[in-house]
C-alpha positions as CSV (number, residue, x, y, z in Angstrom):
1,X,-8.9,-48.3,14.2
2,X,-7.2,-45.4,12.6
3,X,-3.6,-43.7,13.7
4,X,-3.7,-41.2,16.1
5,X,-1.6,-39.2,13.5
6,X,-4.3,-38.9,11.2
7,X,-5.6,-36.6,13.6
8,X,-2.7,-34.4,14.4
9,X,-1.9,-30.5,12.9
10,X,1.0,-31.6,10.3
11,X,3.0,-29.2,12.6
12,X,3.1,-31.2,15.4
13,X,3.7,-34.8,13.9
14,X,7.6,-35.0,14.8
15,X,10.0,-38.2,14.4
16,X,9.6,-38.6,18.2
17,X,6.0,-38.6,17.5
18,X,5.8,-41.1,14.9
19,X,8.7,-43.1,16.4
20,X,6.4,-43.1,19.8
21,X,3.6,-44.3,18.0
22,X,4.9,-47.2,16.3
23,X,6.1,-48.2,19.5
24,X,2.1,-48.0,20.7
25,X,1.8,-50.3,17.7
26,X,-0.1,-47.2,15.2
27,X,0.1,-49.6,11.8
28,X,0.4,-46.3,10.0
29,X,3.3,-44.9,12.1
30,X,5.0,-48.3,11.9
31,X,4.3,-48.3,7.9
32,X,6.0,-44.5,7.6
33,X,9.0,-45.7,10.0
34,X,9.9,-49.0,8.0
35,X,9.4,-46.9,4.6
36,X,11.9,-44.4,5.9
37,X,14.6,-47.0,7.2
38,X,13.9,-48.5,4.1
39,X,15.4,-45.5,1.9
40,X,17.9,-44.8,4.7
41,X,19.2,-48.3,4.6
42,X,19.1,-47.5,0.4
43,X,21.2,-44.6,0.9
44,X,23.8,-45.5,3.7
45,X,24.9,-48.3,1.7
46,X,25.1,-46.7,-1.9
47,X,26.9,-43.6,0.0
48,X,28.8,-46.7,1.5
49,X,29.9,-48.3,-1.3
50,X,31.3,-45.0,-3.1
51,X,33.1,-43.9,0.3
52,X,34.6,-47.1,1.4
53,X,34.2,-46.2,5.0
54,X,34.2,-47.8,8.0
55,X,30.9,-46.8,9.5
56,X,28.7,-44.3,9.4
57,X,27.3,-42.1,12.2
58,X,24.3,-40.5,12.1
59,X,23.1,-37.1,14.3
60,X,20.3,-37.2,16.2
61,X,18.3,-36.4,19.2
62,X,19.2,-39.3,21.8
63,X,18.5,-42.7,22.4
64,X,14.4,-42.7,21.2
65,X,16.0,-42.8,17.4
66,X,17.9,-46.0,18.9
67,X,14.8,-48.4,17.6
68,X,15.2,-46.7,14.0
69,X,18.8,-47.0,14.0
70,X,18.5,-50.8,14.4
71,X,15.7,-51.6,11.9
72,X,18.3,-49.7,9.5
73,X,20.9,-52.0,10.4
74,X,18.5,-54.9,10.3
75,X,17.9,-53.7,6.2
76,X,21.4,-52.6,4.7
77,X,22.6,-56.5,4.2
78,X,20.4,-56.8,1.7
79,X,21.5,-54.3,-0.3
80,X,25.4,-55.1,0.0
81,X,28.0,-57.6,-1.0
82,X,26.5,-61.2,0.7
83,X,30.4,-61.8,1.4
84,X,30.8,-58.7,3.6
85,X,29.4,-57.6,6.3
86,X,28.0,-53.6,5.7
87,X,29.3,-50.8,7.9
88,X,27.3,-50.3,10.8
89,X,25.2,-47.4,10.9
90,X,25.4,-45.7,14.4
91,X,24.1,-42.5,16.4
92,X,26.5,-39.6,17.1
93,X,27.6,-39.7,20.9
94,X,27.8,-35.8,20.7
95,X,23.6,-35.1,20.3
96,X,21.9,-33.4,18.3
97,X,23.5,-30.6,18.3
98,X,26.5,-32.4,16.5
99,X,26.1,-29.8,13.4
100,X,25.8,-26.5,15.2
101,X,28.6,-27.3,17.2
102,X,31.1,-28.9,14.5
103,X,30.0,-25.4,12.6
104,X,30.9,-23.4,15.3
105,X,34.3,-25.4,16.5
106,X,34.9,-25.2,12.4
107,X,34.5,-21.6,12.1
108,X,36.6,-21.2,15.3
109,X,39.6,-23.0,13.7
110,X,39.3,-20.9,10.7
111,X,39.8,-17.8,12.5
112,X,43.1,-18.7,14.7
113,X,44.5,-19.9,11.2
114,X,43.7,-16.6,9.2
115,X,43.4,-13.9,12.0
116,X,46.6,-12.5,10.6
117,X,45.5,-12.7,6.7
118,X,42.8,-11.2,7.8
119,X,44.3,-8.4,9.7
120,X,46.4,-7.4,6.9
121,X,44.3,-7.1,4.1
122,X,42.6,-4.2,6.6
123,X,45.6,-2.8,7.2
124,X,46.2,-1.1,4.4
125,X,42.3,0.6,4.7
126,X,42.9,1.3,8.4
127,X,46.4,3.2,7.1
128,X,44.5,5.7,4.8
129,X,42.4,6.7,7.9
């Protein structure tokens, strides 16, 4: 039997989608899940190993990435020391709006700290008017 992604528009074929799929058991959709975990787990632990930190948190849409999260988990010991365990590798709490908002509560912070730079390199312009 093929996968029932085979027959999708390219447009539509989400990581809800493919996630939902594996979970149907689609061989194919399981294949693409465990390649991508595979080069996640890769990656978290090489990013791991520079950063020395204590775990890493990953944005995302809610608890249907939950089943990902944990085959990732289930791959980084093999890529780190055998004598310690790897940083766990976790979903953001905040949803996936995580960016947007730390972008926004960012951009807030910068104006309350530089409201007054900013008002006086106008003032001189606003004087000559």
């Amino acid at each position: 039997t093929g996968s029932v992604l085979t027959g999708m528009e390219r447009e539509a074929i989400t990581a809800q989608v493919v996630l939902g799929a594996c979970a149907q058991g689609d061989a194919f959709a399981c294949e693409i899940i465990d390649d991508t975990a595979q080069r996640l787990a890769r990656s978290c632990v090489t990013l791991a190993g520079m950063l020395d930190v204590e775990r890493i948190i990953l944005s995302g849409t809610g608890p249907e990435l939950a089943p990902f999260v944990e085959r990732v988990n289930r791959l980084t010991p093999q890529y780190w020391h055998p004598n310690f365990p790897p940083p766990p590798i976790v979903l953001s709490e905040l949803g996936g709006d995580v960016v947007v908002v730390g972008a926004i509560a960012q951009s807030l912070e910068w104006i309350r700290t530089n409201v007054f730079r900013l008002v006086s390199t106008r003032a001189p312009a606003m004087a000559a008017l």
